[in-house]
VEXDREN-2710 file (C-alpha; in Angstrom, 1 decimal):
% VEXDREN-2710
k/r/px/py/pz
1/UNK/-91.0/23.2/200.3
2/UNK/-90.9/27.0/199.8
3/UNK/-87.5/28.2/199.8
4/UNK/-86.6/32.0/201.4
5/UNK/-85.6/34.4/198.8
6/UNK/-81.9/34.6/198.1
7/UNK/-80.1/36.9/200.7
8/UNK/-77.2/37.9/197.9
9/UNK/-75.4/40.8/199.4
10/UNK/-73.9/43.3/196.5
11/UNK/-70.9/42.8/195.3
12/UNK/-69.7/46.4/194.9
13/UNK/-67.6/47.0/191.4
14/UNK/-64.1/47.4/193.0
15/UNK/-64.4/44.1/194.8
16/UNK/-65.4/42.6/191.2
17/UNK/-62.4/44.7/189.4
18/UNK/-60.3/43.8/191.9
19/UNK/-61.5/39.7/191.7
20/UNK/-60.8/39.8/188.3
21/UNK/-57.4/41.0/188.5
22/UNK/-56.1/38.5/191.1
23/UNK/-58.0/36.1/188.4
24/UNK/-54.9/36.6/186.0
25/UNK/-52.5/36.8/188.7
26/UNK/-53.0/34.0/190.6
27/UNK/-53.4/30.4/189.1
28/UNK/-56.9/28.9/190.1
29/UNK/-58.6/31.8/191.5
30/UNK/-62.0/32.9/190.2
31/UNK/-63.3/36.1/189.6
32/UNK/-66.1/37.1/191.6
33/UNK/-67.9/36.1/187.9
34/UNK/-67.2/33.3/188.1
35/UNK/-69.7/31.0/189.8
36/UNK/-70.2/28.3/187.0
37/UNK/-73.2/28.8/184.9
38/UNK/-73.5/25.0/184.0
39/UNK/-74.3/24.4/187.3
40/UNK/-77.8/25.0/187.3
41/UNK/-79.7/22.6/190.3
42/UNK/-81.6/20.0/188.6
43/UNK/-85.7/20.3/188.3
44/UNK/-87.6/18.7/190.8
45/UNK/-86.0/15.8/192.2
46/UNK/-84.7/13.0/189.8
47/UNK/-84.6/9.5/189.9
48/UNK/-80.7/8.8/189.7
49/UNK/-79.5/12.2/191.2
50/UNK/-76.3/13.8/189.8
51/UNK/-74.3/11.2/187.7
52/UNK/-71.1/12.1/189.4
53/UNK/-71.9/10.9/192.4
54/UNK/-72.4/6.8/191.3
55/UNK/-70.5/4.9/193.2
56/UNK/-72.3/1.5/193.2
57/UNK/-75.1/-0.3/192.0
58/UNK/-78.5/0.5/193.7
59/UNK/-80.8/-2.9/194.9
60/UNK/-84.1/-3.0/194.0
61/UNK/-85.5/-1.7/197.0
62/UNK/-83.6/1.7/196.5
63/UNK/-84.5/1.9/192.9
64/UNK/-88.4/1.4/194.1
65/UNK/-88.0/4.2/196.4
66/UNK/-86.2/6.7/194.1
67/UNK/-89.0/5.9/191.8
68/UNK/-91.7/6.5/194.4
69/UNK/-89.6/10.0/196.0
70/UNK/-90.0/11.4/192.7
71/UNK/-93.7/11.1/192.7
72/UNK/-93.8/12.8/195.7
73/UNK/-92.4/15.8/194.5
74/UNK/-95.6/17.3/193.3
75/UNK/-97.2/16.5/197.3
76/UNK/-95.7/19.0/199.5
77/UNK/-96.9/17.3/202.4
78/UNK/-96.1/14.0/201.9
79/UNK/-92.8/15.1/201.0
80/UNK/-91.9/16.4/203.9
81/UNK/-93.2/13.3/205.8
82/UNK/-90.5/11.5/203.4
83/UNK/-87.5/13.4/204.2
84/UNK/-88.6/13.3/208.2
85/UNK/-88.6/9.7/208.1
86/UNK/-85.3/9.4/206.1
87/UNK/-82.4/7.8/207.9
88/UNK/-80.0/10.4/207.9
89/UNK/-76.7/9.2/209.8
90/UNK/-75.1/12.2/211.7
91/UNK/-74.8/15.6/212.1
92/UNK/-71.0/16.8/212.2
93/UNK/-71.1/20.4/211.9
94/UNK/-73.5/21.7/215.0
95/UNK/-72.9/24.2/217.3
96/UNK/-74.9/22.8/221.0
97/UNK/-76.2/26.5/222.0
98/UNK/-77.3/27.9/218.2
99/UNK/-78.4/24.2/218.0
100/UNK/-81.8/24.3/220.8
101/UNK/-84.8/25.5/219.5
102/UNK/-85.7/29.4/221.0
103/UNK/-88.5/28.5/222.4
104/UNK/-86.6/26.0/224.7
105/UNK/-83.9/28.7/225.5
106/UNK/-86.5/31.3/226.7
107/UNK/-87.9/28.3/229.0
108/UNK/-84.7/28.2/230.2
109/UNK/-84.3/31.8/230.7
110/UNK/-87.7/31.8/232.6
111/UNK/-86.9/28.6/234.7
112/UNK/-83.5/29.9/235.8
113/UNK/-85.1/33.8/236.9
114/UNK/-83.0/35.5/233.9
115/UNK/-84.3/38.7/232.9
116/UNK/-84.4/40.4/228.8
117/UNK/-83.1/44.0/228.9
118/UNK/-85.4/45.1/226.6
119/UNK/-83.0/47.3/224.0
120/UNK/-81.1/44.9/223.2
121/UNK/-83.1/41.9/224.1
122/UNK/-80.1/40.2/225.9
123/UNK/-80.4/37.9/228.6
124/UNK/-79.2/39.2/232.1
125/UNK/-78.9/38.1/235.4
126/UNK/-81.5/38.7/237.9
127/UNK/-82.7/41.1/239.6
128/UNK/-84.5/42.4/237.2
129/UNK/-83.2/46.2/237.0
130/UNK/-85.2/49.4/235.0
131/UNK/-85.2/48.5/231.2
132/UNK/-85.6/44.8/231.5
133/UNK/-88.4/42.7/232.2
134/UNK/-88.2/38.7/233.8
135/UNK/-88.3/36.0/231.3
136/UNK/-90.7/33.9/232.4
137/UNK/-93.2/36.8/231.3
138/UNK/-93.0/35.4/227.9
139/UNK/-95.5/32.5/229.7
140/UNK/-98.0/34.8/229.3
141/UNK/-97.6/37.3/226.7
142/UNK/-96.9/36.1/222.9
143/UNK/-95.6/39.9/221.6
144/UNK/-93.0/39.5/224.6
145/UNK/-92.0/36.5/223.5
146/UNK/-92.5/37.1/220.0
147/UNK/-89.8/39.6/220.4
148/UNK/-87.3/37.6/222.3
149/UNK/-88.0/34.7/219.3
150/UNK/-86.8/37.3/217.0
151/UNK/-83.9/38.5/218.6
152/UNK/-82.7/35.1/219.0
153/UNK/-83.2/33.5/216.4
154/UNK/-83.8/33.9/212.3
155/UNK/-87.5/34.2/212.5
156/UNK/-89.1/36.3/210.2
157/UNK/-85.5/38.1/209.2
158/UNK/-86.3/40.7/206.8
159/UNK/-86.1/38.6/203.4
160/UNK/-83.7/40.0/200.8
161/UNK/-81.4/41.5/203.6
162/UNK/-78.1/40.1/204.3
163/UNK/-78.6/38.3/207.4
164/UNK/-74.4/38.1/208.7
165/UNK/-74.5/40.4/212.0
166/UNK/-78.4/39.1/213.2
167/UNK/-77.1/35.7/212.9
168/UNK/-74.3/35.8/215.0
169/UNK/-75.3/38.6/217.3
170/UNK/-78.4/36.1/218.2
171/UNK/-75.5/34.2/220.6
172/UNK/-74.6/37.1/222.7
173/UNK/-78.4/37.4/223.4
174/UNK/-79.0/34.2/225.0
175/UNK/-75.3/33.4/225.8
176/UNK/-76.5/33.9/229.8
177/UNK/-79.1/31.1/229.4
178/UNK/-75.8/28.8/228.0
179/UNK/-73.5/29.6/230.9
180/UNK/-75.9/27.3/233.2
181/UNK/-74.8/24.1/232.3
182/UNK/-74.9/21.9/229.2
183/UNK/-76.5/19.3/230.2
184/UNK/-80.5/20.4/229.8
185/UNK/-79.8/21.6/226.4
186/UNK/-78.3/18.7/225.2
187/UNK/-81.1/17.1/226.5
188/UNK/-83.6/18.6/224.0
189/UNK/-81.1/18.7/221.5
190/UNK/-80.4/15.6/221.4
191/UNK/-84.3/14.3/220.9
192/UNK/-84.3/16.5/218.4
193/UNK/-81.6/15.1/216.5
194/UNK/-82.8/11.1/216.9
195/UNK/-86.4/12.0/216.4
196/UNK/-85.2/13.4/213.1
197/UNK/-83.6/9.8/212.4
198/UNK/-80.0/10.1/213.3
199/UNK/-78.0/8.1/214.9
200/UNK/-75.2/10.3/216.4
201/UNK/-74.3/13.7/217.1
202/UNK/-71.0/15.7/217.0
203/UNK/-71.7/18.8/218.8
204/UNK/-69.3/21.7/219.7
205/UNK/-68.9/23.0/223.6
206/UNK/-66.4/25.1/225.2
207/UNK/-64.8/23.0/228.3
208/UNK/-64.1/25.2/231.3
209/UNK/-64.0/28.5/229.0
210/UNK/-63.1/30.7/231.9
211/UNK/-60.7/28.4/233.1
212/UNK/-59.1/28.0/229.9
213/UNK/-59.3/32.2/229.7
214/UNK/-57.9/32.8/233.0
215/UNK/-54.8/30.2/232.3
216/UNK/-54.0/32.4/229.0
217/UNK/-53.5/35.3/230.4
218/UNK/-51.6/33.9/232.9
219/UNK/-49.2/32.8/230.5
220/UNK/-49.9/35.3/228.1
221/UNK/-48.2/35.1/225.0
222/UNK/-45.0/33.8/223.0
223/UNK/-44.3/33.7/219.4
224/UNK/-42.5/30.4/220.1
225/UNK/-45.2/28.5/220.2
226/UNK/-43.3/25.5/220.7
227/UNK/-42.2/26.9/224.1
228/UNK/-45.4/28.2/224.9
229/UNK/-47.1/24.5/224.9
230/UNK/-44.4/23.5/227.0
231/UNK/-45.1/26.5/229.4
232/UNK/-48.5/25.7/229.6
233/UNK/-47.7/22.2/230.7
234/UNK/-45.5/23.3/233.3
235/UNK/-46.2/22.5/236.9
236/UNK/-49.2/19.9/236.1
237/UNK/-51.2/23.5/234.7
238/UNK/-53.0/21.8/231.6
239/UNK/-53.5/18.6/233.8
240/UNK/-55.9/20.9/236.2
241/UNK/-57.9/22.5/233.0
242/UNK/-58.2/18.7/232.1
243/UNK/-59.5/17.6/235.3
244/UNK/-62.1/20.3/235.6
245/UNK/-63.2/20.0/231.8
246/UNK/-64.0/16.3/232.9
247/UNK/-65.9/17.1/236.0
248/UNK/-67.5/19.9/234.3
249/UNK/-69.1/17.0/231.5
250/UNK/-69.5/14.9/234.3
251/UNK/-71.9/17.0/235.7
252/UNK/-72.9/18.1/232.0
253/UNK/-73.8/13.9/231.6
254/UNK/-75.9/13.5/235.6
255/UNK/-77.6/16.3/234.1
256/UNK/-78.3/15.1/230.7
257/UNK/-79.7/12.0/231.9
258/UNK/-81.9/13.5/234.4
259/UNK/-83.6/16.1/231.9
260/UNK/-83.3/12.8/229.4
261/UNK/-84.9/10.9/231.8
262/UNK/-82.3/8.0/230.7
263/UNK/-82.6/5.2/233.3
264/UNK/-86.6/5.6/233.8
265/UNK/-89.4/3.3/232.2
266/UNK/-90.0/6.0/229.9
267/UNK/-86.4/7.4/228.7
268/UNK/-86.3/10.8/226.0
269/UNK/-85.6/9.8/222.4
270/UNK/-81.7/11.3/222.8
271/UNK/-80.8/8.5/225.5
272/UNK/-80.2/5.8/222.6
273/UNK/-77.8/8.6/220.4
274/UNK/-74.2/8.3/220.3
275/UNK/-72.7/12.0/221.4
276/UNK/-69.2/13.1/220.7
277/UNK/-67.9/16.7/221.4
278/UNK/-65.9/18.9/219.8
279/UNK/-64.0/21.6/221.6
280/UNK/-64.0/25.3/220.5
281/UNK/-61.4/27.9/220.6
282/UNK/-62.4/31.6/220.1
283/UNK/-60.3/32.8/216.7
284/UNK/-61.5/36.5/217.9
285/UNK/-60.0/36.1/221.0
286/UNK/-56.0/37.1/221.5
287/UNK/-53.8/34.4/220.4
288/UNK/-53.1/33.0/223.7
289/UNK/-56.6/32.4/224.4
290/UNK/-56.7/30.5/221.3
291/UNK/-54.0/28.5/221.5
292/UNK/-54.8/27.4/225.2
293/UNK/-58.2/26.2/224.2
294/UNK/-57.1/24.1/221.7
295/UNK/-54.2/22.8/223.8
296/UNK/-57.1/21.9/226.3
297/UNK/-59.0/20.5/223.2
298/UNK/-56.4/18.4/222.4
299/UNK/-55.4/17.0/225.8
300/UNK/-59.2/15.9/225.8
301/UNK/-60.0/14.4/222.3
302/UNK/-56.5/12.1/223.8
303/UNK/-57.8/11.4/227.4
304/UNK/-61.4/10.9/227.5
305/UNK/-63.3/9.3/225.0
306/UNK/-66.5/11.7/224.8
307/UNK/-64.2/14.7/223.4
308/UNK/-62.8/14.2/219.3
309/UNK/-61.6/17.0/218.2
310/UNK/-61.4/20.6/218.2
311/UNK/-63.0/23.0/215.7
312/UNK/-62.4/27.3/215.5
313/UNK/-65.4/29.3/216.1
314/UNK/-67.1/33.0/215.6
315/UNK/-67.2/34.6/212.4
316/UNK/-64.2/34.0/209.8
317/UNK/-64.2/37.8/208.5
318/UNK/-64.1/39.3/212.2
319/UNK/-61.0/41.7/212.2
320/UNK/-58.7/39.5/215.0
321/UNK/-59.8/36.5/213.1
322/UNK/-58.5/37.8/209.9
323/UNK/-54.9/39.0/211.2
324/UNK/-54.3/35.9/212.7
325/UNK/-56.2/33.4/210.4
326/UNK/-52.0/31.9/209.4
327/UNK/-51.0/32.0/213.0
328/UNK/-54.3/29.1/214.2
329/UNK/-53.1/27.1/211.4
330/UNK/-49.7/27.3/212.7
331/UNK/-51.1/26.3/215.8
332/UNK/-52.9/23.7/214.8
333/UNK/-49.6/22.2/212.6
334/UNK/-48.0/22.1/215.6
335/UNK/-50.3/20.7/217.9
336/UNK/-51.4/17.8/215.1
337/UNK/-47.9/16.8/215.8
338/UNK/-48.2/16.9/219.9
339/UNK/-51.8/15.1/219.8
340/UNK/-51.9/12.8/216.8
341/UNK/-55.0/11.0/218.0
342/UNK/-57.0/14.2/218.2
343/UNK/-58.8/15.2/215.2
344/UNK/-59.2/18.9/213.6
345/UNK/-62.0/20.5/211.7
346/UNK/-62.3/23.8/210.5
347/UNK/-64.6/26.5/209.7
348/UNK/-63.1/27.5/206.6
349/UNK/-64.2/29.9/203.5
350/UNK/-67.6/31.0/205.3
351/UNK/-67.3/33.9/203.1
352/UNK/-68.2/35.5/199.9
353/UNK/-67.1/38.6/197.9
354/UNK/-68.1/42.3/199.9
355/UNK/-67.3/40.8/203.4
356/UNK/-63.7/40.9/203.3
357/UNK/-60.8/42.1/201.0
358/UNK/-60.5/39.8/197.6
359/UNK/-57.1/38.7/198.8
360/UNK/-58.8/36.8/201.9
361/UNK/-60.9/34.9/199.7
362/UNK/-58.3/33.3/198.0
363/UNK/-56.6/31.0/200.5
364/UNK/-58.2/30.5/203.9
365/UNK/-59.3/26.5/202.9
366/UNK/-56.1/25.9/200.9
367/UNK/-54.9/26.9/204.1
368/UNK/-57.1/24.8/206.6
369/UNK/-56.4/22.0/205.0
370/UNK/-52.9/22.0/204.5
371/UNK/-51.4/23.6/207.2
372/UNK/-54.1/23.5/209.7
373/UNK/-54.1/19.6/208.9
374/UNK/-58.0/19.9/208.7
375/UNK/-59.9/16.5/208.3
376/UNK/-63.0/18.1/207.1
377/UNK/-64.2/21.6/206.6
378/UNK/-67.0/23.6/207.5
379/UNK/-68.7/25.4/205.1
380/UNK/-66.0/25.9/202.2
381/UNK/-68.3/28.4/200.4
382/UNK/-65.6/30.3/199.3
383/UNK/-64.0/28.0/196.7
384/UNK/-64.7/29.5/193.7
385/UNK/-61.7/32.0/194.7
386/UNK/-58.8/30.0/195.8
387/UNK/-55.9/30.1/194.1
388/UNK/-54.8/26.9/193.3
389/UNK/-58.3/25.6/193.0
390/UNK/-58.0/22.6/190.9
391/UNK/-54.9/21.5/193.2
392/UNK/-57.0/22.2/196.5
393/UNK/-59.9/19.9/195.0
394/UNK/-57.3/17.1/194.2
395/UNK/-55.9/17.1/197.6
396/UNK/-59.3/16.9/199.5
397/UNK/-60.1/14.0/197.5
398/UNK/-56.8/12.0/198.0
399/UNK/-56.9/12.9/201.7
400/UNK/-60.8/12.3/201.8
401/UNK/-61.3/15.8/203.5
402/UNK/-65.0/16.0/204.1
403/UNK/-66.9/19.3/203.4
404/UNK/-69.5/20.1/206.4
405/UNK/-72.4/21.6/204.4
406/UNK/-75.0/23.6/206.2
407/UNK/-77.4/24.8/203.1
408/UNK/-79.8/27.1/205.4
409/UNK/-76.9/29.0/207.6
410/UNK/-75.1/29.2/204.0
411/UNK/-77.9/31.4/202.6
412/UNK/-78.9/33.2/205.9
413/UNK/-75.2/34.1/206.4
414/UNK/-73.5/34.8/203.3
415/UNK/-77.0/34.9/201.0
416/UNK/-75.2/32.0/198.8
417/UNK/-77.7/29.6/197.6
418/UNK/-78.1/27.2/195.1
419/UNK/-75.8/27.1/191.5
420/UNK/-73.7/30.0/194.0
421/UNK/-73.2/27.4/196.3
422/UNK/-70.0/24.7/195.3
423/UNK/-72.1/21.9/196.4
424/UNK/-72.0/19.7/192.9
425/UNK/-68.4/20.9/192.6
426/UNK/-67.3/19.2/195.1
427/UNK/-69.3/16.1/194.2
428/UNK/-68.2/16.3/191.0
429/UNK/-64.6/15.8/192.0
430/UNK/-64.7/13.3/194.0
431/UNK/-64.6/15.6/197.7
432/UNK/-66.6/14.1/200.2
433/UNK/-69.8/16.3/201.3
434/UNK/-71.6/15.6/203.9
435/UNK/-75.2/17.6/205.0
436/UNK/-75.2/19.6/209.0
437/UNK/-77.2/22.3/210.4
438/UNK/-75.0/24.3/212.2
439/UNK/-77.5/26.2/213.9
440/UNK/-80.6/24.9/213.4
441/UNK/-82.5/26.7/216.4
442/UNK/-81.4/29.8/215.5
443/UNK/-81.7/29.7/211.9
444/UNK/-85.2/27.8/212.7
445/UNK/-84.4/24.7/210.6
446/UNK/-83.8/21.1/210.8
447/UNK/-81.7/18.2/209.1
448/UNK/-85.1/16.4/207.3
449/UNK/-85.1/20.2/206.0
450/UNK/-81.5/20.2/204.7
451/UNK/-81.7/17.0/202.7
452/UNK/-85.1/18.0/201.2
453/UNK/-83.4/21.3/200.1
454/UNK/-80.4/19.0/199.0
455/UNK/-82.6/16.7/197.4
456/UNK/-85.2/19.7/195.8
457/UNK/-82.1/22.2/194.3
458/UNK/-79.5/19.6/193.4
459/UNK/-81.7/17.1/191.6
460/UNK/-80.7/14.2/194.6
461/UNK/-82.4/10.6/193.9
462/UNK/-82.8/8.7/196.7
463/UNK/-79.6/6.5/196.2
464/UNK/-77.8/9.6/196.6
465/UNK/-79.4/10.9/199.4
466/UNK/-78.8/7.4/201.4
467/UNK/-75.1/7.6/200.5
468/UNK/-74.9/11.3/202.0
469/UNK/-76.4/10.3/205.0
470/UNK/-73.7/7.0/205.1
471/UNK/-70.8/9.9/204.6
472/UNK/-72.0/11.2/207.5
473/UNK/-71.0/8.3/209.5
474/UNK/-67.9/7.1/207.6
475/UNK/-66.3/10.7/208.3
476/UNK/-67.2/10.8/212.0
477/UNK/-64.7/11.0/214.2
478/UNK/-65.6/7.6/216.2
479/UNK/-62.7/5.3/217.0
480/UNK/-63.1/2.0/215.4
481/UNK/-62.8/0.6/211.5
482/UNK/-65.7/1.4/209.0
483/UNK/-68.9/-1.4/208.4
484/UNK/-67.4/-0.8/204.8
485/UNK/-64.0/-1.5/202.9
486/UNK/-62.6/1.0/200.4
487/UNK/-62.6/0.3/196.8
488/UNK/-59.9/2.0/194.7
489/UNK/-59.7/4.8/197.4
490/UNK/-63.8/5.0/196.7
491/UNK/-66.4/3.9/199.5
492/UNK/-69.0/1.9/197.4
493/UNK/-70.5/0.9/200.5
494/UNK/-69.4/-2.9/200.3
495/UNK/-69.3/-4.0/203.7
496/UNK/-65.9/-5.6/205.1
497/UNK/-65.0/-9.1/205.0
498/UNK/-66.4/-9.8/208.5
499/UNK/-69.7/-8.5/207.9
500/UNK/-70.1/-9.2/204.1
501/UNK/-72.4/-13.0/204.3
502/UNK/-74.8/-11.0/206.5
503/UNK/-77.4/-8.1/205.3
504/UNK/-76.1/-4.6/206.9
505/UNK/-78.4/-3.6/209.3
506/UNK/-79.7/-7.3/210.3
507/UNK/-80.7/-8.4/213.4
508/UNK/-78.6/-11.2/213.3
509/UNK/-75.2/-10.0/211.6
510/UNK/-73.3/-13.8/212.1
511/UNK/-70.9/-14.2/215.4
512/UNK/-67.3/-13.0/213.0
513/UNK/-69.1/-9.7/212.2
514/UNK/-70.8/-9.2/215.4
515/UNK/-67.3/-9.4/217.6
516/UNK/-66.0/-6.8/214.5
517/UNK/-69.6/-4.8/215.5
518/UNK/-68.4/-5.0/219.4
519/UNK/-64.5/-3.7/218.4
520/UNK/-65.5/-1.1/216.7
521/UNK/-67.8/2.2/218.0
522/UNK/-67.9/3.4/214.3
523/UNK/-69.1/0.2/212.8
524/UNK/-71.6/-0.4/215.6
525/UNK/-73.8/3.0/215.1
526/UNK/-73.3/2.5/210.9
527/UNK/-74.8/-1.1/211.3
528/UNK/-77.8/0.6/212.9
529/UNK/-77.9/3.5/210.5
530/UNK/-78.3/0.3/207.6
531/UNK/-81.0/-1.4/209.8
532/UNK/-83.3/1.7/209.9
533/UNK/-82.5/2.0/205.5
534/UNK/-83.6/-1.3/205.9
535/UNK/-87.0/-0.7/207.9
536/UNK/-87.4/2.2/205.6
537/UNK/-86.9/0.6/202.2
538/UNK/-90.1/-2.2/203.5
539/UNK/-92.2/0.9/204.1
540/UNK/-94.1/2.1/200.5
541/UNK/-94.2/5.9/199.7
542/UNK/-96.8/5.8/196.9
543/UNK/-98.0/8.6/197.1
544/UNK/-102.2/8.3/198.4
545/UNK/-104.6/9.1/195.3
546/UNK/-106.2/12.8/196.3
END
């Protein structure tokens, strides 16, 4: 696979002076230097992968298949063809708009009567004034569409050029198309996903967004936050926002199914994927916005079983994001103690030296983690400069807080890529990582793509791979126990007592394990993730003679 050249913005010399002298200040922190050197990815793709991350000994069919995945490395084509095939669990960290394919959007965008002003190549609402032409022209002309491709998306970015503000300036571009309902982009999203061979989807919306807005400033603010949740409850207020958020994925689900076709003799590939959401809240909005969607996020991920968890969105290094990066994680403390059932992840350290003042780099996934009470991370580029480092590390690993880890959006975004990236540092001390794409339709990728970059940079064996794409299940946020017990607070992928005298992934799994299978959501979907490793271990990948 040909990988894009590093987008590596410059570093200017005060930011590295200034890096260097919080280096001796504060314990842990790195200087802007200090990306290891021993870190180097590994040539090609090796047999055992790196040796920090055995956990377990590998069965024959998985050591025939690591021998026959690095004999693909020299056949481009049959490579890919590999990683496409590859079971690959779930996909945490995936944002439902940046997540459809442009081409589907502008079908949308045609099918709805949405016009392009064509400055700014944004998506408006018809009629189609001076300055803008209708959508559904891109039918018929390919520069037309050409053009909207590249405003909405990565394609053809100028290589070697930071690519921060196109990236998340693509949104407000098609954000018309997304106001229309959720349920036709899930739709094709969700094919996508299973026809990629994975098994469930965590995908973040925003539930009632107006609603929620309209309810803040209502309200509007109060230091206390304590007595702001309770104003927000007041008079059955949060129990309306609830109520329409429900209805709003009720009709979000009808239409799913209908652009799905789940029901029919011929149902879409998405119909058979377990779906979860994930409720945003806008840190560039004012705080009251913020804390009112994640109240409503909450409420949710407790009351109906399709929400699990709420998750901070837009750029980390905007100005309002910034100011009041402590006061979300205050939020979130608190509200982890109002909703206990209701999970937190966070976009934390999306950010590299140049885009925002040294001091900011030095504690924003300390922070996440422990006062935002974050269960796993998105991102966590940034740890090279937290103070504290060595501590921060530890305390992911006891608390098994798993790092989301979108490779592409990591070098389109920040231009970090791979010995810059601290993907074998967290391996190598025991943090969980598991692979996403973030945005794969706007930064025109897909997860087979991800773990073959994984696999390519980092020198990932097959054995490896397959317990990446198992991490991506056991941190899920399903309800239900794990398919597999822990092991001196390690998952070596032994399955639980219930299940243990049966293969995992069998067809028959034995009547204790398949009542455990029917108690637990979680189990269930990793008990099919083993029976496609199982259907894919029986398949040979010698590679054909030219």
């Amino acid at each position: 696979m040909v990988l894009p050249a590093p987008l590596v913005p410059p570093v200017p010399l005060v930011v590295l002076l200034l890096l260097l002298l919080l280096s001796a200040l504060l314990p842990g922190a790195a200087p802007a230097t200090a990306r290891p050197a021993t870190a180097r990815p590994a040539p090609g793709l090796a047999a055992h992968g790196t040796p920090e991350a055995r956990q377990r000994e590998t069965t024959a069919d998985e050591r025939r298949v690591a021998r026959e995945l690095t004999a693909l490395r020299a056949r481009p084509g049959a490579l890919r063809a590999f990683f496409r095939a590859l079971p690959k669990g779930g996909d945490l960290h995936n944002h439902l708009f940046g997540a459809a394919s442009t081409e589907f959007l502008i079908e949308l965008a045609g099918r709805d009567g949405l016009c392009v002003e064509l400055r700014t190549m944004t998506a408006r609402q018809p009629p189609c004034a001076p300055g803008t032409r209708p959508a559904a022209d891109a039918r018929g002309d390919a520069r037309f569409r050409s053009r909207i491709v590249r405003a909405w998306s990565m394609q053809d970015f100028p290589r070697g050029t930071p690519g921060h503000d196109h990236f998340f300036a693509t949104f407000g571009r098609f954000a018309e198309v997304a106001r229309r309902g959720h349920g036709r982009v899930l739709a094709e999203v969700a094919g996508s996903v299973a026809r990629q061979g994975q098994v469930y989807l965590e995908t973040m919306v925003s539930p009632v967004a107006g609603e929620a807005e309209r309810l803040a400033d209502e309200v509007g603010f109060d230091p206390d936050l304590g007595r702001l949740h309770r104003e927000l409850l007041a008079g059955g207020r949060m129990d309306r926002l609830v109520r329409l958020a429900r209805a709003e994925a009720d009709a979000g689900d009808a239409q799913f199914r209908e652009a799905a076709r789940c029901g029919t003799s011929r149902p879409g590939p998405g119909c058979g994927l377990a779906v979860r959401f994930i409720s945003q809240a806008y840190r560039e909005s004012p705080p009251e916005r913020v804390f009112t969607q994640l109240v409503l996020g909450m409420e949710l991920a407790e009351r109906d079983a399709r929400f699990v968890a709420v998750n901070l969105v837009q750029p980390e290094d905007g100005e309002r994001a910034l100011r009041d990066y402590r006061l979300h994680m205050s939020m979130l403390n608190l509200l982890h103690r109002r909703y206990p059932r209701a999970h937190i992840t966070l976009h934390a350290g999306e950010l590299v030296p140049g885009l925002v003042k040294p001091h900011e780099l030095t504690f924003h996934i300390g922070e996440a983690v422990r006062t935002g009470r974050a269960e796993r991370i998105g991102h966590g580029v940034s740890l090279w400069y937290e103070a504290g480092r060595s501590g921060l590390l530890r305390t992911m690993r006891e608390r098994r807080v798993a790092v989301e880890t979108p490779l592409t959006s990591n070098e389109q975004i920040l231009g970090v890529r791979g010995a810059e990236h601290p993907f074998l540092t967290y391996r190598r001390h025991g943090v969980p990582v598991v692979l996403a794409t973030d945005d794969p339709g706007v930064s025109r990728t897909d997860i087979s793509r991800e773990y073959q970059r994984a696999a390519v940079t980092y020198g990932l064996g097959y054995p490896e791979l397959k317990d990446l794409a198992r991490d991506s299940l056991e941190y899920a946020f399903l309800p239900g126990r794990s398919l597999w017990r822990t092991v001196t607070g390690r998952h070596a992928y032994t399955p639980v007592p219930a299940c243990a005298p049966a293969r995992p992934g069998a067809a028959a799994p034995g009547p204790g394990c398949a009542r455990f299978l029917r108690q637990s959501p979680k189990a269930a979907v990793q008990w099919r993730q083993e029976a496609a490793f199982a259907a894919f271990e029986r398949r040979s990948w010698k590679p054909v003679p030219r």
